[in-house]
KEKOL-531350 format. One record per residue (C-alpha): residue in one letter; x, y negated, z. Coordinates in nm, 4 decimals, padded with zeros to 6 digits, m for minus. Each point is the difference from the previous one (the first is absolute). Layout:
! KEKOL-531350
{r=a | x=X | y=Y | z=Z}
...
//
This chain:
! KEKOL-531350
{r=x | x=00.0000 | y=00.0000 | z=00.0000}
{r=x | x=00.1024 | y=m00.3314 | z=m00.0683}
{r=x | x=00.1207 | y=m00.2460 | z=00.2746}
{r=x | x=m00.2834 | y=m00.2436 | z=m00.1229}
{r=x | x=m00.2747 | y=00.2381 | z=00.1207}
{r=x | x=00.2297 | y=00.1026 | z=00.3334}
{r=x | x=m00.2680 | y=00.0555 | z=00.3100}
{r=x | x=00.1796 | y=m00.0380 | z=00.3592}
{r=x | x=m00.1490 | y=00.1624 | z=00.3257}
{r=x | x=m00.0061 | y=m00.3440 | z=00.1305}
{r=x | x=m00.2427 | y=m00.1097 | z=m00.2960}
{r=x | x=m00.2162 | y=00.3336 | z=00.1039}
{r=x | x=00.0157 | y=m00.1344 | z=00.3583}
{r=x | x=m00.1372 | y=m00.3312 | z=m00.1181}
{r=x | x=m00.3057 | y=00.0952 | z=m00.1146}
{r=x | x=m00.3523 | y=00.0053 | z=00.2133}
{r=x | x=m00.2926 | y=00.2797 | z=00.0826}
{r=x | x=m00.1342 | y=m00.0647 | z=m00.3310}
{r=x | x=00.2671 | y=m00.0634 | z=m00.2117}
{r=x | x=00.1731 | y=00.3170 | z=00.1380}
{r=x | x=m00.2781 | y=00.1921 | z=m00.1288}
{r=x | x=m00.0167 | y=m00.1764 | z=m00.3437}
{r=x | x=00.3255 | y=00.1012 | z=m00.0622}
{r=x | x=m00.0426 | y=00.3605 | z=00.0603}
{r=x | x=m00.2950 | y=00.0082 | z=m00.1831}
{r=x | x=00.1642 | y=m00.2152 | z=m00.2784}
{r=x | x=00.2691 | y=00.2579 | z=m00.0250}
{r=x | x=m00.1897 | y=00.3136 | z=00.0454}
{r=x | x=m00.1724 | y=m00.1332 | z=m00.3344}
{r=x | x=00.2700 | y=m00.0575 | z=m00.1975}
{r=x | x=00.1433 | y=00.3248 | z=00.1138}
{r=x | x=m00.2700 | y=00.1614 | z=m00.1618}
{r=x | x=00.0284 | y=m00.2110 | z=m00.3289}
{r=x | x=00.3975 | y=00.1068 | z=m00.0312}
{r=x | x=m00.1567 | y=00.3543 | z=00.0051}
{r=x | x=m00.2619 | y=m00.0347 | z=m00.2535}
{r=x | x=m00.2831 | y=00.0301 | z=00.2192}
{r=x | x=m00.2509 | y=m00.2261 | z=00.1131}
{r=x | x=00.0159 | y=m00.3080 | z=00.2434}
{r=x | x=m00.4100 | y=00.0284 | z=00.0611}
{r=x | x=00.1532 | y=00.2938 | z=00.2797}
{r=x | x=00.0774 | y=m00.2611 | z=00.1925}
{r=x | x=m00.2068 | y=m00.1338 | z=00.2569}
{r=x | x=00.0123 | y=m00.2729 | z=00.2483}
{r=x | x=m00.1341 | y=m00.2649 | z=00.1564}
{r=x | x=m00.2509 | y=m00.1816 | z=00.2525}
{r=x | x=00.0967 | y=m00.1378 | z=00.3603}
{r=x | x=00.3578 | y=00.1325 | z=00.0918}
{r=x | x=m00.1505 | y=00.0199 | z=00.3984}
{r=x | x=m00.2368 | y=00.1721 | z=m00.0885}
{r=x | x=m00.1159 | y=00.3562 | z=00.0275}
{r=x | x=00.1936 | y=00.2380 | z=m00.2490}
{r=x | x=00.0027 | y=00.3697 | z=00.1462}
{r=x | x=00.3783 | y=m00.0539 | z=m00.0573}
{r=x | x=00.0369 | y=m00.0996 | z=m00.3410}
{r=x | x=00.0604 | y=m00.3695 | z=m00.1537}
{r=x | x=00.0967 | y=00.1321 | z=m00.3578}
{r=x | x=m00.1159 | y=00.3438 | z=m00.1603}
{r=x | x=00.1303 | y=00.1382 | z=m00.3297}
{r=x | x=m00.2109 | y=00.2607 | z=m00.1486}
{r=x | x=00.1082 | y=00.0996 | z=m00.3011}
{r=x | x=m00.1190 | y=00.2395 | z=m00.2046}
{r=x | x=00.3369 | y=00.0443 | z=m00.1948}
{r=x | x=00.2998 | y=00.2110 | z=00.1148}
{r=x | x=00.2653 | y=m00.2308 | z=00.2299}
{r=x | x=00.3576 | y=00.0510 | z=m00.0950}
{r=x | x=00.1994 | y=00.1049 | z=00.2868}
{r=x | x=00.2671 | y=m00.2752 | z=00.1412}
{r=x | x=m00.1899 | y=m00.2899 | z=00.0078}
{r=x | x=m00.1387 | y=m00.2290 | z=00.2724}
{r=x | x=m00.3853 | y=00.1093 | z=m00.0646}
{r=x | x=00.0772 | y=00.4137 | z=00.1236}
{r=x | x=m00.3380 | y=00.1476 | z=m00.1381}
{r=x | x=m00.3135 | y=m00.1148 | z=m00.2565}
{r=x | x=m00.1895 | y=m00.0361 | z=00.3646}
{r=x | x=00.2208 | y=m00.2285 | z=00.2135}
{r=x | x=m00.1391 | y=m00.1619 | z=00.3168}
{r=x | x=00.2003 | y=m00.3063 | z=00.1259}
{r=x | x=m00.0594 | y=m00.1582 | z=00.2778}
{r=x | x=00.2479 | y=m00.3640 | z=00.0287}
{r=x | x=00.0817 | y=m00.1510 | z=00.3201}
{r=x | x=00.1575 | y=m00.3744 | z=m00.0159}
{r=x | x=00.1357 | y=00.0580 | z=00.3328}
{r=x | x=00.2789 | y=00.2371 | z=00.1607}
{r=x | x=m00.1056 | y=00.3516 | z=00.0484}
{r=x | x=00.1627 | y=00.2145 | z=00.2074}
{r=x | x=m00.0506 | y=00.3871 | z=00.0462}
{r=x | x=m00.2045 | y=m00.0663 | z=00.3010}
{r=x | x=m00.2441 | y=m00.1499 | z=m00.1646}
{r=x | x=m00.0740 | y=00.2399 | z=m00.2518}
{r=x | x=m00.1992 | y=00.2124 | z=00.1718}
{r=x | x=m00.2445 | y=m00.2356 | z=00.0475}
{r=x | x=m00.0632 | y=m00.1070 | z=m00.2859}
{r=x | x=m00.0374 | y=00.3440 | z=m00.1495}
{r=x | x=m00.1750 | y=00.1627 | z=00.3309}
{r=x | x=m00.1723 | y=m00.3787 | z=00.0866}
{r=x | x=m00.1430 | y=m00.0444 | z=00.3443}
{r=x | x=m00.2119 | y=00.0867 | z=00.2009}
{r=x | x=m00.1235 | y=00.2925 | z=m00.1622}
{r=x | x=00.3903 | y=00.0908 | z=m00.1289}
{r=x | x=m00.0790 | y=00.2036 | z=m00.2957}
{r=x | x=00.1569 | y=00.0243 | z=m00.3435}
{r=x | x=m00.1738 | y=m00.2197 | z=m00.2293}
{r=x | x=m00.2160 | y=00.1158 | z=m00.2011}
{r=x | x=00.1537 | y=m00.0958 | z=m00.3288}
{r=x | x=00.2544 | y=00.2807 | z=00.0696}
{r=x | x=m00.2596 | y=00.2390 | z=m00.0981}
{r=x | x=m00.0319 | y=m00.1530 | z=m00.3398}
{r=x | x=00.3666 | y=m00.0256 | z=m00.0528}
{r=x | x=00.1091 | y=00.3262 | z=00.0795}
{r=x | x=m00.3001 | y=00.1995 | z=m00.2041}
{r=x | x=00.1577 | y=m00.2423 | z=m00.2935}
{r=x | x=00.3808 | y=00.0882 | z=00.1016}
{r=x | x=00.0009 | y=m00.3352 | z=00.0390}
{r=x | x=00.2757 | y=m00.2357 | z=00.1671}
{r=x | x=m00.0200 | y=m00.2601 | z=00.2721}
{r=x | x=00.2721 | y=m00.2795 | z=00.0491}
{r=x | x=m00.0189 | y=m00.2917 | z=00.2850}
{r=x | x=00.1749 | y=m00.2354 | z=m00.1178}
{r=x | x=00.1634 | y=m00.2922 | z=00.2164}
{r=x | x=00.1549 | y=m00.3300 | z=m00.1767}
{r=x | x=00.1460 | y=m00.1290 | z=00.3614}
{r=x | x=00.1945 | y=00.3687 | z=00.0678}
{r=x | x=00.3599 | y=00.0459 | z=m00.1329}
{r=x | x=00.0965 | y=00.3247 | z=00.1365}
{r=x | x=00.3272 | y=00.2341 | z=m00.0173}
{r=x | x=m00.0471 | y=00.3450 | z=m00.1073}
{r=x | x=m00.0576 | y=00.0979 | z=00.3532}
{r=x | x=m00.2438 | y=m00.1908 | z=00.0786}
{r=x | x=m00.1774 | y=00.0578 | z=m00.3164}
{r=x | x=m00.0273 | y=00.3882 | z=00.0666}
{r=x | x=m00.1385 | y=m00.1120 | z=00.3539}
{r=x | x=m00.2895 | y=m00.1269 | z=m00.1944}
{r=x | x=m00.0165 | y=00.2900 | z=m00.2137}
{r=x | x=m00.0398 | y=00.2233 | z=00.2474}
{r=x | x=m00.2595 | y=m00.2004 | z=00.2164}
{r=x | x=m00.2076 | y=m00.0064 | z=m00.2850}
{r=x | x=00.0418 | y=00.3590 | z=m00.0424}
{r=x | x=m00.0515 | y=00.0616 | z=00.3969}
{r=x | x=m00.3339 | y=m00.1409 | z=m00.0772}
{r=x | x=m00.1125 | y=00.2329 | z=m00.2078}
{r=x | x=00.1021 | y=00.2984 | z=00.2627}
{r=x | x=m00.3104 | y=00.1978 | z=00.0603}
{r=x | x=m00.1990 | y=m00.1102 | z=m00.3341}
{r=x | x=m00.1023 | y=00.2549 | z=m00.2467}
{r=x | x=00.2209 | y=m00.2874 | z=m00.2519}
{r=x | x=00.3470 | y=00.1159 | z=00.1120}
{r=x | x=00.2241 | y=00.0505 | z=m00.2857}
{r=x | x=m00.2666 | y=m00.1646 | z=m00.2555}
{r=x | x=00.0717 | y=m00.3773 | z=00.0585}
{r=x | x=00.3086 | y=m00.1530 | z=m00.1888}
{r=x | x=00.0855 | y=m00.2140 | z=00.2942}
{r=x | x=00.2355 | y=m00.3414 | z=m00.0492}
{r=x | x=00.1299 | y=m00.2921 | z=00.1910}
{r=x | x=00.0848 | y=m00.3653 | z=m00.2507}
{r=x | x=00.1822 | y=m00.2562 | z=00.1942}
{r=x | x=00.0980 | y=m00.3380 | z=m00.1351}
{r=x | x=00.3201 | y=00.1756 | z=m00.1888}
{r=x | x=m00.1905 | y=00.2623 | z=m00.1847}
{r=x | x=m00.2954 | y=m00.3025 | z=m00.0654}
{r=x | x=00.2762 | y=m00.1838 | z=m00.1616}
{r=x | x=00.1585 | y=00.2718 | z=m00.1950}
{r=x | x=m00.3543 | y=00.0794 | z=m00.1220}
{r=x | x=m00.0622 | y=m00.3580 | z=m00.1061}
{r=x | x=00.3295 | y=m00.0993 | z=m00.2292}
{r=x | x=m00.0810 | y=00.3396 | z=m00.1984}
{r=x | x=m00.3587 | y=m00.2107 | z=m00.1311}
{r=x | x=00.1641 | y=m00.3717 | z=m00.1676}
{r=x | x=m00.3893 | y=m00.0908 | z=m00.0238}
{r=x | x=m00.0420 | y=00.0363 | z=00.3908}
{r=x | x=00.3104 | y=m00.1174 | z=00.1155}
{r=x | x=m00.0986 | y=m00.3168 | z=m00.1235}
{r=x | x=m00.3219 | y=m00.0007 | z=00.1519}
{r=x | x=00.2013 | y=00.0764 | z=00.3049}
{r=x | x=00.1920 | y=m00.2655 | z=m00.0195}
{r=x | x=m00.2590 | y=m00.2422 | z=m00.0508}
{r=x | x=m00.2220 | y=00.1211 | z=00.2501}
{r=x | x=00.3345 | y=m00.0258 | z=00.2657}
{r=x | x=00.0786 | y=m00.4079 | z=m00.1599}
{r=x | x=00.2569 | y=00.1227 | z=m00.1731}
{r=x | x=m00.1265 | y=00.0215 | z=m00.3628}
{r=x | x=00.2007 | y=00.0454 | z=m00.3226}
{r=x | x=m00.0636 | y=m00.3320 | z=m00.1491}
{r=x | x=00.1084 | y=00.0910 | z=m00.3151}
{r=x | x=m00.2102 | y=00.2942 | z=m00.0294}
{r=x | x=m00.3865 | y=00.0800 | z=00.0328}
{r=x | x=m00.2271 | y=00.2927 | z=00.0024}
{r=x | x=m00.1881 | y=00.1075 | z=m00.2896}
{r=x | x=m00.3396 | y=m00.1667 | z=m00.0251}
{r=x | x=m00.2207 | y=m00.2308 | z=m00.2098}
{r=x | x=00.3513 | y=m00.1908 | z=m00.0968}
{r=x | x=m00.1840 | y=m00.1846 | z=m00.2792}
{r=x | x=m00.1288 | y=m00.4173 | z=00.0700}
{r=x | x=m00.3543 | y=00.0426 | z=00.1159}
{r=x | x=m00.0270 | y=00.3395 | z=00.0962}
{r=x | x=m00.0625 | y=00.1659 | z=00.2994}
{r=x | x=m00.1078 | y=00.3611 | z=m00.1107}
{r=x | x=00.3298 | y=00.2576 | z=m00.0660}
{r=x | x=m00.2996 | y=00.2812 | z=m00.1554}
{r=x | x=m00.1392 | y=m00.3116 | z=m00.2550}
{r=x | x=m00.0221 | y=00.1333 | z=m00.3298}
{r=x | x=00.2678 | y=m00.1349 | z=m00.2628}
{r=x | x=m00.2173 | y=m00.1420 | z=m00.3003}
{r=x | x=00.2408 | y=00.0399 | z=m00.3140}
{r=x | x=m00.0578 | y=m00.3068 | z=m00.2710}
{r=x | x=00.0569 | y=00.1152 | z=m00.3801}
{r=x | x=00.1303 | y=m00.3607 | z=m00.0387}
{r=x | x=00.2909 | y=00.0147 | z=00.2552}
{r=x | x=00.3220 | y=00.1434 | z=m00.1862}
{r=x | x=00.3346 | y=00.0983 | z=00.1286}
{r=x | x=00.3163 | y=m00.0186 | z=m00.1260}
{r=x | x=00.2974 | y=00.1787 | z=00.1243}
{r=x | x=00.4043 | y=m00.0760 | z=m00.0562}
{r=x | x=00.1441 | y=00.2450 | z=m00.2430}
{r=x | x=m00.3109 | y=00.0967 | z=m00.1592}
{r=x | x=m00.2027 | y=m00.1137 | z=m00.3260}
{r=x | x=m00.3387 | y=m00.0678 | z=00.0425}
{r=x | x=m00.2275 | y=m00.0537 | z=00.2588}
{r=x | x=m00.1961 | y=00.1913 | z=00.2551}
{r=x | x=m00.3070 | y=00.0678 | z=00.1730}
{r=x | x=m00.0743 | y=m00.0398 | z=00.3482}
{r=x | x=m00.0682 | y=00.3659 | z=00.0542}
{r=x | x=00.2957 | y=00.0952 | z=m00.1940}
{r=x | x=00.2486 | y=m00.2807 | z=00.1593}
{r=x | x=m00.1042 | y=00.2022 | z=00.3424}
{r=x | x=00.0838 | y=00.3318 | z=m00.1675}
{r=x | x=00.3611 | y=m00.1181 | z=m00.1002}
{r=x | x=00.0601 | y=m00.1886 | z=00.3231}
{r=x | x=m00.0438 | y=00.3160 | z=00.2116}
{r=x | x=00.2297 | y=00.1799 | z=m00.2005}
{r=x | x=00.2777 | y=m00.2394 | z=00.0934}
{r=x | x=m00.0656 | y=m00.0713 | z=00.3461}
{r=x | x=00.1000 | y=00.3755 | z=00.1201}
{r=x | x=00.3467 | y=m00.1001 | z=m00.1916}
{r=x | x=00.0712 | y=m00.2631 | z=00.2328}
{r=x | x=m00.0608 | y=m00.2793 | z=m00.3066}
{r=x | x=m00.0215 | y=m00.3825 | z=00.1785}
{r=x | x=m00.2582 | y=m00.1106 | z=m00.2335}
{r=x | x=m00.0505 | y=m00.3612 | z=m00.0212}
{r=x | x=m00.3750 | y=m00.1189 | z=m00.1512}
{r=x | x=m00.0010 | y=m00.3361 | z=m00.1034}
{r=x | x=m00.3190 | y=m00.1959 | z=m00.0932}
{r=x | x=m00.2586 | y=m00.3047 | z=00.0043}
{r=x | x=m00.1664 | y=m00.0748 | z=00.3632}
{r=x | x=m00.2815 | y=00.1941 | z=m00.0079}
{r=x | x=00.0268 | y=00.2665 | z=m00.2344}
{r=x | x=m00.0414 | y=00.2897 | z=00.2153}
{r=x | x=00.4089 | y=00.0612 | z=00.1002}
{r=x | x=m00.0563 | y=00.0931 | z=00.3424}
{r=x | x=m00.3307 | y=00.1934 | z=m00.0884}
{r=x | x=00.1794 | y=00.2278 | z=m00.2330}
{r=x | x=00.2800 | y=00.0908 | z=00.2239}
{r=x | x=m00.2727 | y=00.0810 | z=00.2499}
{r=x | x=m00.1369 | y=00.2341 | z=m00.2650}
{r=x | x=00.2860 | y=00.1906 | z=m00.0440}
{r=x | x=m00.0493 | y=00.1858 | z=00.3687}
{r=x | x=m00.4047 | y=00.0759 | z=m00.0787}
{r=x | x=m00.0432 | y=00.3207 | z=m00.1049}
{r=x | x=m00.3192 | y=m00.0741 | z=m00.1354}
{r=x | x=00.1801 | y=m00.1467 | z=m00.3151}
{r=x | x=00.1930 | y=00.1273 | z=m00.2620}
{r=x | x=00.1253 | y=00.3487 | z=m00.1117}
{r=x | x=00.3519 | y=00.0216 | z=00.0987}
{r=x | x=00.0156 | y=00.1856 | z=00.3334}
{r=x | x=m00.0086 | y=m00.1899 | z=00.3019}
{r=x | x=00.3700 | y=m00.0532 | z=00.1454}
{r=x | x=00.0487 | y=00.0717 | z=00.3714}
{r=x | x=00.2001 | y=m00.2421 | z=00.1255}
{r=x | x=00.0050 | y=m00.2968 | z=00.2908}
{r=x | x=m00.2589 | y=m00.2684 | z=m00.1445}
{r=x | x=00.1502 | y=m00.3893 | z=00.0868}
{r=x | x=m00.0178 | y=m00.3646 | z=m00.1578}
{r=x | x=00.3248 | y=m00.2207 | z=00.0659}
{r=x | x=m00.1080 | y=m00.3052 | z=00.0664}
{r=x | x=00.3489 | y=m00.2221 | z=00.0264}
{r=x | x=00.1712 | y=m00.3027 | z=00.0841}
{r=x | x=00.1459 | y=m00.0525 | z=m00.3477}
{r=x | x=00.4282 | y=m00.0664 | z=00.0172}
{r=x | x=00.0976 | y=m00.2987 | z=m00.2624}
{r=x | x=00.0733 | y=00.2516 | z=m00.2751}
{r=x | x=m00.3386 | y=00.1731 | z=00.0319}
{r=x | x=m00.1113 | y=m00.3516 | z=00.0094}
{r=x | x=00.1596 | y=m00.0631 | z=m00.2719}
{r=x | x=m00.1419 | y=00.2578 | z=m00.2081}
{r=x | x=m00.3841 | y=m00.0140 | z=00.1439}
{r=x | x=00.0021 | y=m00.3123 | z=m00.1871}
{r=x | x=00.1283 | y=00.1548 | z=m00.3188}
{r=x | x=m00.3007 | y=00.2258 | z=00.0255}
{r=x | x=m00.2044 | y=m00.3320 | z=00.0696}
{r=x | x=00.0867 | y=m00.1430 | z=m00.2942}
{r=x | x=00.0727 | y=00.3032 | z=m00.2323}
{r=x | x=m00.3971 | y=00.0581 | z=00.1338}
{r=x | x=m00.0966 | y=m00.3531 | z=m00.1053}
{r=x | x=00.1797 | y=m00.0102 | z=m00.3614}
{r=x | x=m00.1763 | y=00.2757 | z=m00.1194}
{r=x | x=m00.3081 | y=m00.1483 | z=00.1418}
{r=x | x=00.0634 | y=m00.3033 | z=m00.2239}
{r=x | x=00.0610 | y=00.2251 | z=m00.2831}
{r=x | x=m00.2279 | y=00.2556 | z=00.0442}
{r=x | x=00.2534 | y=00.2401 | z=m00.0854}
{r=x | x=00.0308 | y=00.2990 | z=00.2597}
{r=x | x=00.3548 | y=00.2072 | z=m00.0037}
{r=x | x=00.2837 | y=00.0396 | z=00.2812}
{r=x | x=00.2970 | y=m00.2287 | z=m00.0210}
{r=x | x=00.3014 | y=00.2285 | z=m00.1291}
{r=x | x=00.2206 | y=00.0365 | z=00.2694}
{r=x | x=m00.2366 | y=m00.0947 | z=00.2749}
{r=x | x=00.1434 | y=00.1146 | z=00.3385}
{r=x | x=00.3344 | y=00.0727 | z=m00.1701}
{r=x | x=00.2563 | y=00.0114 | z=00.3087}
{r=x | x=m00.2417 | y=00.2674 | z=00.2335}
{r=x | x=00.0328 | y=00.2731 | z=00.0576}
{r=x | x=m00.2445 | y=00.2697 | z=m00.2064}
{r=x | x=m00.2788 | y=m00.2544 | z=m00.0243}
{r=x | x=m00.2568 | y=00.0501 | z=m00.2058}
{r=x | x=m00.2231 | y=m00.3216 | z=m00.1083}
{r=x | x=m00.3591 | y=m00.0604 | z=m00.0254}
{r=x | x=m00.1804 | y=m00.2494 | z=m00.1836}
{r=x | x=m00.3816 | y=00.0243 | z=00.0718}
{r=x | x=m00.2180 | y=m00.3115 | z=m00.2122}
{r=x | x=m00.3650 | y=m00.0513 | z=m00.0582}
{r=x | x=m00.1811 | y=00.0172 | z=m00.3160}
{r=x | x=00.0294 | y=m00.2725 | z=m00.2686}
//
C-alpha cells in the first residue's frame, strides 16, 4: 500500500462510537467487493447504545469467503467497542447480566459456521495479551452446545489499521472522518457540477464527439468510455481537456459505472485528484484553456500534436460539443 493511504493506530484511536462502527462496516463492504461478492451482506446501523444482541455490523453473504482476510466467514458478527476492552470484560458482554447467558445470536452463528470478532479501536495489545482475549471469548462459550463452531477473533487498533490501508477508498474516509483528510484526493461520488446522485444515469448526446491524441477521427461517448478503460488498468495518466461545461468530469465519472459500456469493468481503487496546480501545471492548464478556446473560435475539433509532450505515458483527451 502506498504511504498516501497509510492508516496509524493512533488515527483508529481517534475515531468515536459511531465512526468506529462506520469504519468496520465500511471495510467489511469493500472486503466483499475485492472478492466479487456483494456489499448488500452488509448490514448496519441505528443507535450505537442501543440494543444489538451483540452485533453492530453483520455480513451475510451468500458467496464463499476466501480464507486470510479480516471478514473470517460469509456470516460474520462484529460487535465494535470505541473503548478499551480487556479480557475481563468479555464475559459480559457475551454472557450479559443478570441473567449471564450466551447471547442468543450465538445460536445463529454457529448453525451458519459463522464467526464473531469484538473489535476495540482504543486496545493495542501484544501477542499475549491478545490470546488473553482469545481465550476469554472462548471460556465463554464453555458449556454451550457452540463449542468448536464459532470462528472466534479479537481486532485492536493495530489490526483496525492494517485492515484499513489495504481499502485506498476507506482510508480516506478515515482520514477525513479523524480531520485528517487527503486534500488532494476524494471519494468516488456524484463528482460532476450539480450533482448529488453517484447511481444518476449518464445520458449520452449523439452531438458530443471526442477526439483522442494519436488517433484519426473522432469518437462517441460510449466508445470514448470503452477505450479509456482499456488504458486505465495500464497505468496511462490521461489528461482530458475541454470547454467548461462539456461533461469532463461527468465522463470520467462514467468510466467506474458498470452500467455503461461493453469493455469489462476494471477493478481497481476509484479517486479524483483534485490539486493545487505547481507553476508548470499552471502553465500548461492554460495551454489547454486556450488550445480549448481556439478551436472554439474555429470550430475545428482535433488534439494539439504534441500536447503533454514532456510526461510521462500521458495520453490526451479532447472532449467538444456539437457544431
Amino acid at each position: 500500500m502506498h504511504p498516501l493511504f497509510s492508516i496509524t493506530k493512533d488515527d483508529i484511536k481517534a475515531l468515536n462510537d459511531e465512526q468506529a462502527r462506520e469504519l468496520v462496516a465500511r471495510l467489511s463492504m469493500a472486503e466483499l467487493e475485492a472478492q466479487g461478492c456483494s456489499r448488500a451482506a452488509v448490514t448496519w446501523g441505528g443507535n450505537q447504545r442501543a440494543a444489538d444482541d451483540g452485533v453492530d455490523v453483520e455480513v451475510a453473504s451468500t458467496n464463499p469467503i476466501k480464507a486470510g482476510g479480516y471478514v473470517l466467514a460469509p456470516l460474520t458478527a462484529f460487535q465494535v467497542k470505541a473503548e478499551k476492552f480487556p479480557a475481563s470484560k468479555i464475559t459480559g458482554e457475551m454472557k450479559p447480566e443478570p441473567a449471564n447467558t450466551l447471547r442468543r445470536v450465538f445460536d445463529e452463528i454457529a448453525a451458519g459456521a459463522g464467526a464473531y470478532v469484538i473489535v476495540s479501536t482504543q486496545d493495542d495489545v501484544s501477542k499475549k495479551f491478545m490470546a488473553e482475549r482469545t481465550k476469554a471469548m472462548a471460556d465463554a462459550l464453555v458449556g454451550s452446545p457452540h463449542v468448536g463452531k464459532v470462528t472466534l477473533a479479537f481486532y485492536d487498533a493495530q489490526k483496525m489499521a492494517d485492515w484499513a490501508s489495504a481499502h485506498p477508498t476507506v482510508a480516506i474516509w478515515l482520514r477525513s472522518a479523524v480531520g485528517k483528510p487527503l486534500r488532494s484526493w476524494k471519494s468516488y461520488g456524484a463528482w460532476a457540477h450539480g450533482e448529488t446522485d453517484e447511481s444518476a444515469e449518464f445520458l449520452f448526446d449523439k452531438g458530443v464527439r471526442i477526439y483522442r491524441s494519436g488517433r484519426d477521427g473522432d469518437l462517441s461517448t460510449l466508445d470514448a468510455v470503452n477505450e479509456l478503460r482499456k488504458d486505465l488498468p495500464a497505468n496511462l495518466n490521461i489528461r482530458i481537456v475541454g470547454l467548461s461545461g462539456v461533461g469532463k468530469t461527468r465522463l470520467v465519472q462514467a468510466l467506474f459505472d458498470d452500467r455503461i459500456g461493453t469493455t469489462p469493468f476494471f477493478d481497481a481503487p476509484i479517486e479524483e485528484m483534485v490539486f493545487q496546480p505547481s507553476v508548470k501545471c499552471r502553465q500548461e492548464i492554460e495551454i489547454a484553456k486556450s488550445f480549448s478556446t481556439s478551436i472554439a473560435s474555429r470550430r475545428t475539433r482535433a488534439i494539439p500534436p504534441g500536447f503533454g509532450a514532456g510526461i510521462v505515458k500521458c495520453s490526451a483527451v479532447g472532449v467538444h460539443p456539437a457544431r
